[in-house]
C-alpha positions in Angstrom: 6.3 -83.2 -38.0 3.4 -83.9 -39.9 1.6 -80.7 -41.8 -1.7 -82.5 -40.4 -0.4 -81.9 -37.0 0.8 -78.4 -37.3 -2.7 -77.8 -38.9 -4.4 -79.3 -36.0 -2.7 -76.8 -33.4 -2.4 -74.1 -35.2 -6.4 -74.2 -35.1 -6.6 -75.4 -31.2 -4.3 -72.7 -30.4 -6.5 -70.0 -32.2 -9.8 -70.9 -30.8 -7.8 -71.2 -27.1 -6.5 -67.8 -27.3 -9.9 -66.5 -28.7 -11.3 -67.7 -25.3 -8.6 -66.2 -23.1 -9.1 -63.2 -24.7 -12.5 -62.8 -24.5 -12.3 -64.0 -20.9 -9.4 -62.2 -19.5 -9.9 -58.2 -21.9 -12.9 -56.1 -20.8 -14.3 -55.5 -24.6 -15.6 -51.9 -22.7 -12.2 -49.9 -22.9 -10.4 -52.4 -25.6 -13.5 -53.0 -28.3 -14.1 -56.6 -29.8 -10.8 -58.6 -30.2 -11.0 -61.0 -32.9 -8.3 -63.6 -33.2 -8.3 -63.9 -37.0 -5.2 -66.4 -37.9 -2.2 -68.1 -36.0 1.1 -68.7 -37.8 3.8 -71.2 -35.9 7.4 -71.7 -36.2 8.1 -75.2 -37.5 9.4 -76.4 -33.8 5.9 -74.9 -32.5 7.6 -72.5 -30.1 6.5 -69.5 -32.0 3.1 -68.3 -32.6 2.4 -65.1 -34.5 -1.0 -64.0 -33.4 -3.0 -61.9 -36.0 -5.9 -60.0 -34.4 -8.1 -57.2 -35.6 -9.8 -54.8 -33.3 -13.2 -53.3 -33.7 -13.8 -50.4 -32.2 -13.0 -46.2 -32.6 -9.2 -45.9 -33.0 -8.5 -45.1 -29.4 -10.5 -48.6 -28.6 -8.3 -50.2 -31.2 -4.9 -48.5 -29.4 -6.2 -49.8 -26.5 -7.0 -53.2 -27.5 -3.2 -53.4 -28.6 -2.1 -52.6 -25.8 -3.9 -54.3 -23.9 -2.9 -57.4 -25.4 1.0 -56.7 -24.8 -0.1 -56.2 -20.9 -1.8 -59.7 -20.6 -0.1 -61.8 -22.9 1.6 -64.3 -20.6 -1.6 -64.4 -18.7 -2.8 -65.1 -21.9 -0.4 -67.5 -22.7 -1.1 -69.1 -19.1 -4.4 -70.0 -19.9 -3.5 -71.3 -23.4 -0.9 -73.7 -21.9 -3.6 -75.2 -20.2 -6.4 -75.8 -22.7 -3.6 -76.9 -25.3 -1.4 -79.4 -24.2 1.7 -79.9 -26.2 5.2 -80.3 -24.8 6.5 -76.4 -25.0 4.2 -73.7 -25.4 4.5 -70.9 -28.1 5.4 -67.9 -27.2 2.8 -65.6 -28.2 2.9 -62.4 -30.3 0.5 -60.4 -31.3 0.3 -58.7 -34.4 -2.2 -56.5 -35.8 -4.1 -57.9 -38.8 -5.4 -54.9 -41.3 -6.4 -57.4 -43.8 -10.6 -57.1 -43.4 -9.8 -52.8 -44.1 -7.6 -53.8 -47.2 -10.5 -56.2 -48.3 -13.8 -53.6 -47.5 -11.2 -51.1 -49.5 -10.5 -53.6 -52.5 -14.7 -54.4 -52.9 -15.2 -50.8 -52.4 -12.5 -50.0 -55.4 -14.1 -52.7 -57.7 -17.0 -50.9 -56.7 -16.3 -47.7 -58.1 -15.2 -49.4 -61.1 -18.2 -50.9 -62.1 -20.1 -47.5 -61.4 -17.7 -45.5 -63.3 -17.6 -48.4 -66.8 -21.9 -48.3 -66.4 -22.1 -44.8 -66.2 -19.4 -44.0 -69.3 
């Protein structure tokens, strides 16, 4: 399989189970459910969802779990607006990688403060 292909899906699936998501999870108990990467097996039978969860920490519990409840739904509606020959079986994973980011700028920050200031 071409890398071009794998590219290809990997970017239909994420903007398909964007949409279920926003479709099928009430943002009102769960917060906003961002779908920030996929990652696929090489067979494409695999898909590792990373998604971040705004929201107060019991909105972001919530939003987990909520994700575990509706995932074959999820993975219903994915299998029909992305059409390939076996559909991955989706897993969610929790992606912490915009906190490590805001915490990184916010260290460099303090840096820079902290070399003017001296």
């Amino acid at each position: 399989m071409s890398s071009h292909r794998h590219e290809r899906v990997r970017e239909l699936l994420k903007r398909a189970i964007g949409e279920a998501i926003r479709r099928e999870i009430p943002i009102s108990d769960t917060g906003l459910i961002s779908v920030n990467d996929v990652t696929l097996s090489g067979d494409l039978r695999n898909a590792r969802v990373f998604v971040s969860v705004l929201g107060n920490p019991q909105q972001q519990r919530n939003g987990l779990a909520a994700l575990q409840k509706y995932r074959a739904r999820v993975q219903g509606l994915v299998a029909k607006k992305v059409i390939l020959k076996y559909t991955p079986h989706l897993r969610f994973v929790a992606d912490d990688s915009v906190e490590r980011g805001n915490r990184v700028l916010q260290l460099i920050e303090e840096l820079e403060r902290a070399s003017s200031g001296a």
